[in-house]
Each structure stands twice: as C-alpha cells, then as structure tokens.
C-alpha positions as CSV (number, residue, x, y, z in Angstrom):
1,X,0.0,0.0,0.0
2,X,2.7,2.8,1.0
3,X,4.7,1.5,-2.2
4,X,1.8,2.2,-4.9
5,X,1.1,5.2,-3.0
6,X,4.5,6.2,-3.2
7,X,4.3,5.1,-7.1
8,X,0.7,7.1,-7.6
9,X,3.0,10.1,-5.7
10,X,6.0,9.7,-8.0
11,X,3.8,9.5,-11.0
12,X,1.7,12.5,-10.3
13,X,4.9,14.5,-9.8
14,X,6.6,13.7,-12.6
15,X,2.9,14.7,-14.5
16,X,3.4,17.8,-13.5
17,X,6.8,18.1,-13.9
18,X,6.4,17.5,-17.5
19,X,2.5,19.8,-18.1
20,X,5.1,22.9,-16.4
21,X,8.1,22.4,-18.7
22,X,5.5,22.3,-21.9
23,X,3.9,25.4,-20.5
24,X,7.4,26.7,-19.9
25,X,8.1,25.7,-23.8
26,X,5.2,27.1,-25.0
27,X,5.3,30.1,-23.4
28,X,8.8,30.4,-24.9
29,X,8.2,29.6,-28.4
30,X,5.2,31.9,-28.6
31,X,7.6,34.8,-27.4
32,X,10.0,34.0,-29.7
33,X,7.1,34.2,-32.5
34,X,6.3,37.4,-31.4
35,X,9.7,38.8,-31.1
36,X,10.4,37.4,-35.0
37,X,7.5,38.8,-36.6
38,X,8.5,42.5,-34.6
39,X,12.1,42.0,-36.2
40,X,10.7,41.0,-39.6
41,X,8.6,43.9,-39.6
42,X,11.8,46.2,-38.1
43,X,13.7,44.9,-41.3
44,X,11.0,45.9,-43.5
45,X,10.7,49.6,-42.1
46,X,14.3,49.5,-42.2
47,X,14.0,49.0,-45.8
48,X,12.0,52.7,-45.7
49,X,13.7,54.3,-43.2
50,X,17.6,53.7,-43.7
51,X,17.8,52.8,-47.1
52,X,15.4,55.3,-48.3
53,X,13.0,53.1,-50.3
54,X,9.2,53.6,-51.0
55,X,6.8,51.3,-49.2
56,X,6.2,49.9,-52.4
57,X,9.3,48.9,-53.3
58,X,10.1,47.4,-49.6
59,X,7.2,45.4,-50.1
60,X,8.4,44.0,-53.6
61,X,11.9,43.4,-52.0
62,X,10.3,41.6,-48.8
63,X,8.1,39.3,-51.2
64,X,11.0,38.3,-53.6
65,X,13.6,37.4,-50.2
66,X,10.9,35.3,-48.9
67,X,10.5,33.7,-52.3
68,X,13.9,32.7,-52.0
69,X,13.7,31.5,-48.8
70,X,15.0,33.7,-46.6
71,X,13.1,34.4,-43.5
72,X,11.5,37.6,-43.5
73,X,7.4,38.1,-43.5
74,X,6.4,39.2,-46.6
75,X,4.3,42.9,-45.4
76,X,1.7,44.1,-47.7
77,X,2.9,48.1,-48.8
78,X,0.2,49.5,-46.6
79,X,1.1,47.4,-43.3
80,X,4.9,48.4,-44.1
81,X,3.0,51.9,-44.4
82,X,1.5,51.3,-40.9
83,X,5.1,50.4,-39.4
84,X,6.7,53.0,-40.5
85,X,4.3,55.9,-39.4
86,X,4.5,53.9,-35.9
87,X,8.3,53.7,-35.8
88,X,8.2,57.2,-36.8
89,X,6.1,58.2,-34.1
90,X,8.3,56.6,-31.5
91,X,11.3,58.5,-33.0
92,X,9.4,62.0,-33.2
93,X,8.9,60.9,-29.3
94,X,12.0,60.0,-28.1
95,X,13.7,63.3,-29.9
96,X,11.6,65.6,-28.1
97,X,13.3,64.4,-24.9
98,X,16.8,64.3,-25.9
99,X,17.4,66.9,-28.9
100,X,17.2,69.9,-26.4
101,X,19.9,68.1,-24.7
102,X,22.7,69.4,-27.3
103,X,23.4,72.6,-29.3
104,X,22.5,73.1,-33.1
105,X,22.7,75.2,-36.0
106,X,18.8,75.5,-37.3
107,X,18.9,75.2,-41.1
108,X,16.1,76.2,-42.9
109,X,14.6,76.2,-46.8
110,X,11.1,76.7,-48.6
111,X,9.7,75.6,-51.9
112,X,6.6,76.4,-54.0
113,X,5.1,73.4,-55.2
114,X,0.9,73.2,-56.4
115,X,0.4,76.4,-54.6
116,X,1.7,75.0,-51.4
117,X,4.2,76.2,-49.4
118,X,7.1,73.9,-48.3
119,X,9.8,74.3,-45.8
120,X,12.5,71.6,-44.3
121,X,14.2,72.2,-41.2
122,X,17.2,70.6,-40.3
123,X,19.2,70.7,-37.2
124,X,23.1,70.3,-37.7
125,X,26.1,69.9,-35.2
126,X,29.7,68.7,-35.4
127,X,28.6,65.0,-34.6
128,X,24.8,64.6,-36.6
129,X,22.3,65.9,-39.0
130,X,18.1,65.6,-38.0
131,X,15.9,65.8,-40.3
132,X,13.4,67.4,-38.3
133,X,10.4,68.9,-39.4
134,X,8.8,68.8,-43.5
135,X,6.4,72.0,-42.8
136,X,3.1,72.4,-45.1
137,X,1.9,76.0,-45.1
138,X,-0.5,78.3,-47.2
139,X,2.1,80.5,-48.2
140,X,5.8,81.7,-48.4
141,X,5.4,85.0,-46.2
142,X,8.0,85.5,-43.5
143,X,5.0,86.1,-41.1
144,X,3.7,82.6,-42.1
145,X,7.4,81.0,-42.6
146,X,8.0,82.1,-38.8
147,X,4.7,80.9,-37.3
148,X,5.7,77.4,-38.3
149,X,8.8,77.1,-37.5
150,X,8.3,78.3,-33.9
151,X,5.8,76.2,-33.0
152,X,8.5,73.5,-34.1
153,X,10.8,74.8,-31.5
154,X,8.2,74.8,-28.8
155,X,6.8,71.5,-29.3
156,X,10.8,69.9,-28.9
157,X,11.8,72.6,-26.5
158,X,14.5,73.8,-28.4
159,X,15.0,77.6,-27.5
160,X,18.2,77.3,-26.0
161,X,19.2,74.5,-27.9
162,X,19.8,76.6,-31.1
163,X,23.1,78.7,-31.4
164,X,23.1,79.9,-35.4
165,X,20.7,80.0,-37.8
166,X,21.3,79.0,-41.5
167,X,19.3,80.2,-44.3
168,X,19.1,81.2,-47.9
169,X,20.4,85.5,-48.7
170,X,16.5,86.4,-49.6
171,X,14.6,89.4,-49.1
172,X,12.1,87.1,-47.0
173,X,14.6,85.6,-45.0
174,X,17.2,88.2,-44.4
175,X,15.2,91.0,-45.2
176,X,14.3,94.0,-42.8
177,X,11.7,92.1,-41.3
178,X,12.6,89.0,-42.7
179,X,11.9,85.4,-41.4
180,X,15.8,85.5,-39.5
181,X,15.2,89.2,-37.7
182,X,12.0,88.0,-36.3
183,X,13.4,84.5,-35.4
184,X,16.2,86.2,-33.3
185,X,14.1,88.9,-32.1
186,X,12.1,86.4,-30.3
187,X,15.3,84.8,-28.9
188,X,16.2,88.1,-27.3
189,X,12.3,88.5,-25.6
190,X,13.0,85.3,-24.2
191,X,16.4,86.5,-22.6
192,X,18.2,84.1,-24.3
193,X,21.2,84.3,-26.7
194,X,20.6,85.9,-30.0
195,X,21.7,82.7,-32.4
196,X,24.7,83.8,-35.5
197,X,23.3,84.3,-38.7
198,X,25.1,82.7,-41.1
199,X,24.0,83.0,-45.5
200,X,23.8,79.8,-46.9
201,X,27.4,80.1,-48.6
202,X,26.0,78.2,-52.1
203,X,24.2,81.5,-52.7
204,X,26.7,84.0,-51.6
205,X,29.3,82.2,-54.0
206,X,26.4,82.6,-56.5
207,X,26.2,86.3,-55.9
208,X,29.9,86.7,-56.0
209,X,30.4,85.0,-59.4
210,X,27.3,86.9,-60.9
211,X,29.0,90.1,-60.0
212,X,32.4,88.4,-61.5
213,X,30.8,87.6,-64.9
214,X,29.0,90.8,-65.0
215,X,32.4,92.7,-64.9
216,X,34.2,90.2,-67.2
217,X,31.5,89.3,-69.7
218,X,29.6,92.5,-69.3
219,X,26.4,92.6,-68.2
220,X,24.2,92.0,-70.9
C-alpha cells in the first residue's frame, strides 16, 4: 500500500513536472514568434527608413527574399506603411526628450510646389544631421514661414538649444523684417542668446560670381 502510494506520488509529480516544462516551452516559443514577426517587420521599415525606399518597393523586396527563402514576412505596402508611421512616431517621441539636450545650427529652406508652401528644417552639429520637421503651409510670407517654424521649436523645447541660424540671402529671409530678424528677435524677448546668422554660402558664391561675370562678360 505505501509502495503504490508512493508510485501514484511519484507518478503525479513527474505529471506535472512535465504539463510545467510544456507550459514553460510554449510560453517560450510563442515569445520567440512574437519577437520574430517584430524584427521581420523592423527589417522591413528599415528598408524605408535607412535605405530610403518607397513602401512599395520594400514590399516587392520583402516578397521576392521570402521567395527565396529567406526568413523575412512578406508585409503588404500599406502594413509596411503602418510600421513606419508607428516607428516614426516613437522616434518623433524620443527626440523631443533628448534633442534639447545638445546645441544646433537650425537650417532652414522653402519651396513652392501646387500652390503649397514647403519648408524643411534641419538641425546640424559637429557630430549629426536631423531631419526634423517637413512643414506644409499656405504661403511663403515670412510672417507665415516664422509661425511654423516656432511652433516647431516649442513642441521639442528647443529655444536654448539653437546657437546659429542657416538660411538662404533672400529678401524674406534676411530682409528687414525678414523670417531671421524675427526668429532672433524672439530669442532676445525670451532673454536668451541671439543665435549667429550665417547666409547659406552656395548662394553667396552665387552672388559673387554673378558680379564676377557681369564685370568680365559685361552685363548683358
């Protein structure tokens, strides 16, 4: 009697010994699922993001390494879409709580395109680039140019982040109240350094070599 209990005693433990170590490895191979379809979908915004592909074409190149069977989940162009706008939205996070954290140089430009305005800002040190901010606005007027741009600042807290500015030698930027007067005016309400303004050289080497050919060629 004590031996077959001790058998029945055994038996049971070694039951669920073994119904624990299968929850254990299925536990473990459903994380490791999930933690392979995050980095197939990482590789495919990578695709986007780092190599500078559409969504389309990461979708193609996805599909055709799959095809050759290499592991990576073949994402429809929309749900790469999806990925990136979420990956992006993590990034766009995590630089509003670090980018204030270093100097820059702001560097700003505008083009007209269908009757919408279009300005990039880029912030620039001695170690990195950002690519910060594509701004869509009704119009190229420094009034409107300056509205977006410092509600850019605000939203990364960037005020006393930003030591020179870097434009293009138009009237609207560099004119008397041009989009750079008013940018360092506000600087100097807020009591904080009045950032160097510094003329995109491409165009003042433009300038200079227009004079140049004027005076050599004549200026006809």
């Amino acid at each position: 009697s004590i031996t077959a209990a001790t058998t029945i005693t055994t038996t049971t433990s070694e039951s669920e010994t073994d119904s624990k170590y299968q929850e254990s490895k299925n536990s473990e191979e459903q994380s490791t699922r999930t933690n392979k379809k995050y980095s197939k979908t990482k590789t495919a915004t990578k695709l986007v993001t780092s190599s500078k592909l559409s969504t389309s074409k990461a979708a193609t190149i996805c599909h055709q390494l799959s095809q050759d069977g290499i592991d990576v989940e073949t994402l429809s162009q929309s749900g790469i879409y999806r990925a990136t706008i979420k990956e992006a939205a993590k990034l766009k996070e995590e630089m509003k709580k670090t980018l204030h954290l270093e100097n820059w140089s702001l560097r700003f430009d505008g083009k007209r395109i269908d009757d919408q305005e279009y300005q990039v800002l880029v912030l620039k040190n001695e170690q990195r680039e950002v690519k910060l901010e594509a701004l869509i606005l009704p119009n190229g007027k420094a009034d409107t140019v300056v509205k977006g741009i410092t509600a850019v600042l605000d939203e990364y807290n960037l005020w006393k982040s930003i030591k020179m500015i870097v434009a293009d030698t138009t009237n609207v930027n560099t004119g008397r109240n041009g989009i750079v007067f008013q940018l360092q005016r506000m600087f100097t309400q807020k009591n904080l350094e009045k950032p160097q303004f510094i003329g995109c050289q491409h165009h003042i080497q433009d300038r200079v070599l227009c004079v140049v050919m004027d005076h050599e060629l004549g200026e006809e």
